[in-house]
C-alpha positions as CSV (number, residue, x, y, z in Angstrom):
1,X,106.3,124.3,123.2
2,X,107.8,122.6,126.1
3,X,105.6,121.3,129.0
4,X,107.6,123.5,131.3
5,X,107.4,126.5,128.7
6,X,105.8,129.5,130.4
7,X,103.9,132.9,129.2
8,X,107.1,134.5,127.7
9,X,108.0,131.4,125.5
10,X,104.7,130.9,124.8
11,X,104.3,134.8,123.7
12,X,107.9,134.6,121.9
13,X,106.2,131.4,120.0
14,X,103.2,133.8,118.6
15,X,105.7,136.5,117.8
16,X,107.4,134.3,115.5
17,X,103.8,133.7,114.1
18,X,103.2,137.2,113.9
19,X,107.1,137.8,111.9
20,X,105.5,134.8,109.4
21,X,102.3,136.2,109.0
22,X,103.4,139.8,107.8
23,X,105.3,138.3,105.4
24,X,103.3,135.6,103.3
25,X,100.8,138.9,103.1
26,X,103.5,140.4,101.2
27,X,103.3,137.6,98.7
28,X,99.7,137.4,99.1
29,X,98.7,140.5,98.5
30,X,100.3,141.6,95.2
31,X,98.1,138.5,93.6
32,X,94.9,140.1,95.0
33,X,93.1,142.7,93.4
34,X,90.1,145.6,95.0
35,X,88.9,144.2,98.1
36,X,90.7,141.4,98.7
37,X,93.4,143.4,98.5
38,X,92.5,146.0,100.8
39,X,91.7,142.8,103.1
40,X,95.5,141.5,102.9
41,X,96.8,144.9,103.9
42,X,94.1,145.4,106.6
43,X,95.3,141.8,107.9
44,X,99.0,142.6,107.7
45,X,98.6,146.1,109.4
46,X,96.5,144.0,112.2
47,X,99.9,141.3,112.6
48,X,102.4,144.2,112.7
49,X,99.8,145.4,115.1
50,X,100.0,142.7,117.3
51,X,103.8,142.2,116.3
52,X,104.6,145.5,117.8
53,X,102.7,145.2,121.3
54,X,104.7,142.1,121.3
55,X,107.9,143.2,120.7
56,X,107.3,146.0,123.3
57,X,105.9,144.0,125.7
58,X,108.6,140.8,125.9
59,X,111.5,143.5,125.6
60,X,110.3,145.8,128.6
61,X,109.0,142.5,130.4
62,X,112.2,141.1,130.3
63,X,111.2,138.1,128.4
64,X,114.0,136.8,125.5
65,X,112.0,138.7,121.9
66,X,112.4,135.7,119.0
67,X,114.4,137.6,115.9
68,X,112.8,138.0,112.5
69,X,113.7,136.3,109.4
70,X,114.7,137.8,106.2
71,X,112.4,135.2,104.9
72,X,109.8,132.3,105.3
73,X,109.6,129.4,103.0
74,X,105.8,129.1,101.8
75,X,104.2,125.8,101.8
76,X,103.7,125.8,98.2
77,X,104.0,128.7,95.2
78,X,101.7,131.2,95.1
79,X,101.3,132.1,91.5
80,X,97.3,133.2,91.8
81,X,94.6,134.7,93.5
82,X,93.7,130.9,94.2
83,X,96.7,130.3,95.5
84,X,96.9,133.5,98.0
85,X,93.6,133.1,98.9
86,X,94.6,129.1,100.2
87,X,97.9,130.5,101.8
88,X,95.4,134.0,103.2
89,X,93.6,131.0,105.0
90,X,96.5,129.2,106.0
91,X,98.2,131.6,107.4
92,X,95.6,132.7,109.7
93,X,94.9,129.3,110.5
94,X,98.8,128.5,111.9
95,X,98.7,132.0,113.5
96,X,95.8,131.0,115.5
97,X,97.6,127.3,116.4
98,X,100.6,129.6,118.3
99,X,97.6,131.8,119.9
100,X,95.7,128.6,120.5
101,X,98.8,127.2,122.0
102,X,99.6,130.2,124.3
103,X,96.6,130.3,126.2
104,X,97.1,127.1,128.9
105,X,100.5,128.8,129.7
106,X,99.1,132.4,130.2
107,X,96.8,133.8,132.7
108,X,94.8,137.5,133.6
109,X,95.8,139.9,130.8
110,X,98.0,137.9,128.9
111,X,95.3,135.4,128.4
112,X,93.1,137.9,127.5
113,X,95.5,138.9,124.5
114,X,95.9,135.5,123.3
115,X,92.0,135.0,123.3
116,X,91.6,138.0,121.2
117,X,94.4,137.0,119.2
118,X,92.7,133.5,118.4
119,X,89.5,135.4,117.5
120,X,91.1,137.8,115.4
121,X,93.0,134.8,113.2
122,X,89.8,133.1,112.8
123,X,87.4,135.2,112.1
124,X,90.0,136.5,109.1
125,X,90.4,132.8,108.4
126,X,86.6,132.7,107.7
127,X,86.3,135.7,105.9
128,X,89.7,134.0,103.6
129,X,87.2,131.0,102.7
130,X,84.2,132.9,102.1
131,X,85.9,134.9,99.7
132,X,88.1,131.5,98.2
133,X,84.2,130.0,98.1
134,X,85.5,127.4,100.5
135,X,83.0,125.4,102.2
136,X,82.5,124.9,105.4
137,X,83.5,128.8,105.9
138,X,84.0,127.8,109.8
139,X,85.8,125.3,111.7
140,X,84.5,124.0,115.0
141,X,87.9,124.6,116.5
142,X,90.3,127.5,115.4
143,X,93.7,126.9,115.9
144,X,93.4,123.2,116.8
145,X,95.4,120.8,113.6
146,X,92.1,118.7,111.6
């Protein structure tokens, strides 16, 4: 985001998150089995979730709503449950970065949305590396690049 960038770029920025985020769970996903898998779905509905209050809110607020992609490239296959398990975690991880970078151009409600948004990709994030048996399970700063 630009310096000058204000709370509907910065909203349209975690939209585009959101768009991402649904569909790596669609690849994720159908390499999960039980519980994990109920987790991926329970994730994905939660993006569209946020997707759709988005969508509604930029488009009635007059703000310029970012257009999905018919695809994302991944950052490397996913052939396993290891491999959607890293990419569950990595997802949530970039998702909170947008959410993380939202929140110095938003205020009052807005801010409170991007807050909750942050806390919702992290604590998924977490529960990713507990299940992948990744240690640390936390990171000090969620959404913030190591």
């Amino acid at each position: 985001m630009s310096p000058t960038s204000g709370p509907a770029q910065a909203l349209g920025d975690a939209l585009a998150a959101e768009y991402a985020a649904i569909w790596a769970y669609g690849v994720i996903g159908v390499h999960l089995t039980e519980a994990a898998r109920s987790a991926a779905r329970a994730a994905e509905a939660a993006h569209r979730s946020r997707r759709d209050t988005l969508v509604l809110q930029l488009s009635t607020g007059g703000g310029q709503v970012p257009a999905d992609r018919a695809g994302y490239a991944l950052p490397y296959p996913v052939t396993d449950r290891a491999s959607a398990l890293k990419l569950a975690v990595e997802i949530e991880e970039r998702t909170a970065g947008h959410w993380r970078a939202a929140l110095p151009h938003t205020t009052g409600a807005d801010r409170n949305k991007a807050l909750a948004a942050l806390t919702d990709c992290a604590l998924r994030a977490t529960r990713w590396r507990r299940t992948a048996g990744v240690t640390p399970i936390t990171v000090p700063f969620p959404g913030r690049q190591a």
